[in-house]
N, C-alpha and C positions, 0 to 999 in steps of 0.2 A: 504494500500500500504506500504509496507516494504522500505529501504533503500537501495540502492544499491553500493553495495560498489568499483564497479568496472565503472570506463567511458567509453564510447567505445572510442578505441583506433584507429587511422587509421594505426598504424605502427604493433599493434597486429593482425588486420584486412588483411595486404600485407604480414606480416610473416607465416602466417597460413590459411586463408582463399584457394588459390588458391592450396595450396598442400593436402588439405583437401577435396576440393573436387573433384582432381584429382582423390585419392586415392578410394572416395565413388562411385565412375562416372566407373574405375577400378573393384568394390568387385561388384556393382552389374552387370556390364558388364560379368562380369567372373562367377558370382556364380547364377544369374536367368536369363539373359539373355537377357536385362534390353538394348535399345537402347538410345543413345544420339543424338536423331536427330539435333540440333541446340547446335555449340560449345559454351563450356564456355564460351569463350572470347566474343559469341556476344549473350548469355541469358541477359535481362536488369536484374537491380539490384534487387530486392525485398524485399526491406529495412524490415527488421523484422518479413516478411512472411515466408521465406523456402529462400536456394541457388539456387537449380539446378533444372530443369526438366529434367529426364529420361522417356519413354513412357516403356510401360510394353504391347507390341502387340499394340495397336492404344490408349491403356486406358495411358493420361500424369498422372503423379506420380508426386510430389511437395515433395523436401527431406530439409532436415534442416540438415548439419551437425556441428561437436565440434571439438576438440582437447585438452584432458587433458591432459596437460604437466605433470606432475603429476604421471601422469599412468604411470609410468615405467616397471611396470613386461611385459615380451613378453609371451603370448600365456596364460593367466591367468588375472581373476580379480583385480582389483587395491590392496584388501588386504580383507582378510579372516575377519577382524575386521567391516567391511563396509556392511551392509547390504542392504543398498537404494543407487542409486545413481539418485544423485543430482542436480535439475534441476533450475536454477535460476528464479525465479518468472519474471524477466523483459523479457523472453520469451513467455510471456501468449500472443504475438499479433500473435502466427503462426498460419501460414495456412498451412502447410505442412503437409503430409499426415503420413510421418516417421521420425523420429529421429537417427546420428548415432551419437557414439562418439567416437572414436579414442583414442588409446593411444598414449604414445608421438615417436614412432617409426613407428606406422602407420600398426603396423603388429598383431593386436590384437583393434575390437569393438566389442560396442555391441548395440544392434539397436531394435528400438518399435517403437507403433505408437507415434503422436502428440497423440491421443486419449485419450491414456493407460496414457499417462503426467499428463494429464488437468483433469485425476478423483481425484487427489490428490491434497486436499488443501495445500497453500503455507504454509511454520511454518520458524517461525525467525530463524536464525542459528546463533549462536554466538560464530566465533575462533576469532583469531587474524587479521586476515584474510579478513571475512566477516560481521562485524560489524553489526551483524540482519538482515542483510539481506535475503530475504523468499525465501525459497527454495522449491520444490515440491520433497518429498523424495518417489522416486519411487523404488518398494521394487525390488532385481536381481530377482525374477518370471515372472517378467511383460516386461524383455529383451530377447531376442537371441543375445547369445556372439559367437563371433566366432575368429580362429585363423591364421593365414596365413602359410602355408605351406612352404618346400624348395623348392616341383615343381612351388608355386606359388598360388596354390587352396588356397580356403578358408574351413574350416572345423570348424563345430558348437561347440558347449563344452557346456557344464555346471560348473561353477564355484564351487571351491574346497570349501565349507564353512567349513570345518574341522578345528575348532583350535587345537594348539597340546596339546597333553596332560601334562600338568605342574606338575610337583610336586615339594614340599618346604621342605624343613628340615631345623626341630629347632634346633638350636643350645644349647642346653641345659647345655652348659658350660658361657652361658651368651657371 
């Protein structure tokens, strides 16, 4: 068991939770067709399992979602430099069926299963940050990103992993 360097927070939990999974409740209502039979506000809570249930035709769905504050870029991956993204080991109790994660404008995720998470063992991470704490570095193959449109749609992508092309010159003058 790794360290975890973050507490749950209940003031993290009122600033992001309910807009978060407006939004997921929103992209799959709009994009599969995904019903909400029983509102938010009276789903019980599912401490650790998954947020919401949506049904998918009579089959219930169990979604887990995130919000990377972080994520800044709109309609693109967090950063070309990033190859996995990153699942905090202290989510190993869900039961949810899917994963999304949001960026921090809400107009750009990217969404797997719990499944595709839980085949990749935890490995310490060490920034400033996260203090070793074990992460499941899920590699961007194993996501569907997608981007939100100005009619509102959502539209897939594939992540630009192109770094630019650098080039150095010596100073040869010292």
């Amino acid at each position: 068991m790794f360290p975890s360097s973050k507490t749950h927070s209940q003031k993290d939990q009122r600033e992001n939770d309910p807009d978060s999974k407006r939004h997921a409740v929103a992209f799959f209502e709009n994009t599969f067709g995904f019903v909400l039979k029983t509102p938010l506000k009276d789903q019980r809570e599912l401490y650790k399992k998954g947020d919401f249930i949506m049904y998918d035709g009579d089959t219930p769905t169990l979604t887990e979602v995130a919000r990377k504050r972080e994520w800044e870029n709109r309609g693109e991956w967090y950063s070309k430099s990033f190859t996995t993204v990153d699942i905090e080991e202290r989510k190993n109790a869900l039961k949810a069926e899917r994963f999304i994660m949001f960026n921090c404008t809400y107009d750009t995720l990217a969404m797997t299963t719990v499944r595709q998470i839980m085949k990749y063992k935890p490995e310490a991470k060490h920034t400033v940050i996260t203090e070793g704490e074990g992460f499941r570095k899920v590699p961007l193959n194993e996501w569907q990103f997608y981007r939100k449109l100005k009619n509102g749609k959502w539209e897939p992508f594939v992540p630009d992993m192109t770094l630019p092309d650098v080039q150095f010159e010596i100073d040869k003058n010292g």
